[in-house]
N, C-alpha and C positions, 0 to 999 in steps of 0.2 A: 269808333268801333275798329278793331282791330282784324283781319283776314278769319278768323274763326268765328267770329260773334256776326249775328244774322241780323238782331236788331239792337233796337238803343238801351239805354238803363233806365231812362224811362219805361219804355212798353215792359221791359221786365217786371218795372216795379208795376206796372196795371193791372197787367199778367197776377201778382200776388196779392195786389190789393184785391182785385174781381174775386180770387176761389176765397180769402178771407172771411167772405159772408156768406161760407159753408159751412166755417166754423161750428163746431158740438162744442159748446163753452158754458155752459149750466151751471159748472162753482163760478167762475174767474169772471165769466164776463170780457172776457180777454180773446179778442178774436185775433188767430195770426194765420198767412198767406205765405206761403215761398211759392218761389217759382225757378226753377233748378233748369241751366241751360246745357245742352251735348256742347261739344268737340264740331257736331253737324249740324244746330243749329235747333235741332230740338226743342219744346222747350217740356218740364213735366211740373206739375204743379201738386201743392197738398197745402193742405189745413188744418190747425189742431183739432184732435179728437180728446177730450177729457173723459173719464173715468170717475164712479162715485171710490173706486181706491184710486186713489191720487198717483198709483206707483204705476199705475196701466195706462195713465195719459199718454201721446205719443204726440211731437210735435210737428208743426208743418213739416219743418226742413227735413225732418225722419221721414215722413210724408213722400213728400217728393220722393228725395232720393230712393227712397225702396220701390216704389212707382219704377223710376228711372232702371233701377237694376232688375225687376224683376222682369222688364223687357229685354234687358239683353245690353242696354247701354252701359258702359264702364269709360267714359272719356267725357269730362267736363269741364267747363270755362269758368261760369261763376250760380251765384246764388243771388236773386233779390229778396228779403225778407221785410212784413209790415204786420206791426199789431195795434190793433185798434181794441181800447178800451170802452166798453158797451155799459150804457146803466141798466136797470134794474126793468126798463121795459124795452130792455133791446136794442136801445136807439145808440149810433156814435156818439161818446160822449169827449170831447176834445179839449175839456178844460184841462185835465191833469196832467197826460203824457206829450201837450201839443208840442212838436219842433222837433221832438225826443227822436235819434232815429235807434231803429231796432238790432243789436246783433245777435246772432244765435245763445243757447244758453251752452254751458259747456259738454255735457253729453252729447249734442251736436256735433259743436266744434269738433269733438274727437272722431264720430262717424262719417262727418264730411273731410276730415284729414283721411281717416282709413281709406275710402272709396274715391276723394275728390285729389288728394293734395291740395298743394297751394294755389287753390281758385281765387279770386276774388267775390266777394263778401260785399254787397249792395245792403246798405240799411237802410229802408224808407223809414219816414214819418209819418204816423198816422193821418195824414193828408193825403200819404201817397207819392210825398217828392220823395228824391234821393237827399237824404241823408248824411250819410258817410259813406266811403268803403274805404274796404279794408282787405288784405291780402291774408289768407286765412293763420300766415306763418306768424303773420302780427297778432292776430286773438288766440294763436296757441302755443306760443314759443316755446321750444325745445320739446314739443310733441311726441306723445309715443308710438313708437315706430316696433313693430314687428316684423323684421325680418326672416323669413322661413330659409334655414338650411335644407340646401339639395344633396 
């Protein structure tokens, strides 16, 4: 852990495994968790919410972060993300994605560049370990940047 970060990548990843079985996953089946850390040690968490129009789903990491901003916070460290594929009565189903670890999808990656910069990017495995990470400059490179003239 480094002077900003409050706990490990672990409990991060707990943190998003736990809100994951909030999940509204009714098509998919696909239950996903972020848990989005401050600058202060914060931490805010979301879950995907699916839509019967597939264009209204919104995902964890969206989740979060609007959580995050809608408080008032604008300084971040990193992100832990897990998605866990669920069968047909609910239950984790671990054969298919086991070991797999998770990154955001790219609509993401871009609102978490917009509001986060280059965080680090925790991806669990549906078990819950870490993954990978990654620095968000790496799953977006040459990212688009909006620079407002004053």
């Amino acid at each position: 852990m480094d002077s900003t970060t409050k706990i490990s990548r672990e409990e991060l990843v707990e943190l998003a495994l736990k809100v994951s079985e909030n999940a509204v996953a009714h098509h998919s089946n696909f239950h996903v968790g972020a848990a989005l850390e401050t600058t202060q040690g914060e931490v805010f968490t979301g879950c995907n919410v699916e839509s019967d129009s597939y264009g209204l789903t919104i995902c964890a990491e969206r989740v979060a972060l609007t959580k995050a901003l809608s408080e008032g916070e604008r300084e971040f460290t990193r992100i832990a993300i897990v998605g866990i594929q669920h069968d047909s009565e609910g239950q984790p189903d671990f054969t298919e994605d086991s070991g797999q670890a998770l990154g955001p999808c790219g609509a993401c990656r871009q609102l978490l560049w917009d509001h986060c910069r280059d965080i680090e990017v925790i991806g669990a495995t549906p078990e819950g370990e870490v993954g990978k990470v990654w620095q968000l400059a790496e799953l977006l490179p040459d990212a688009f940047n909006y620079e407002k003239k004053t």
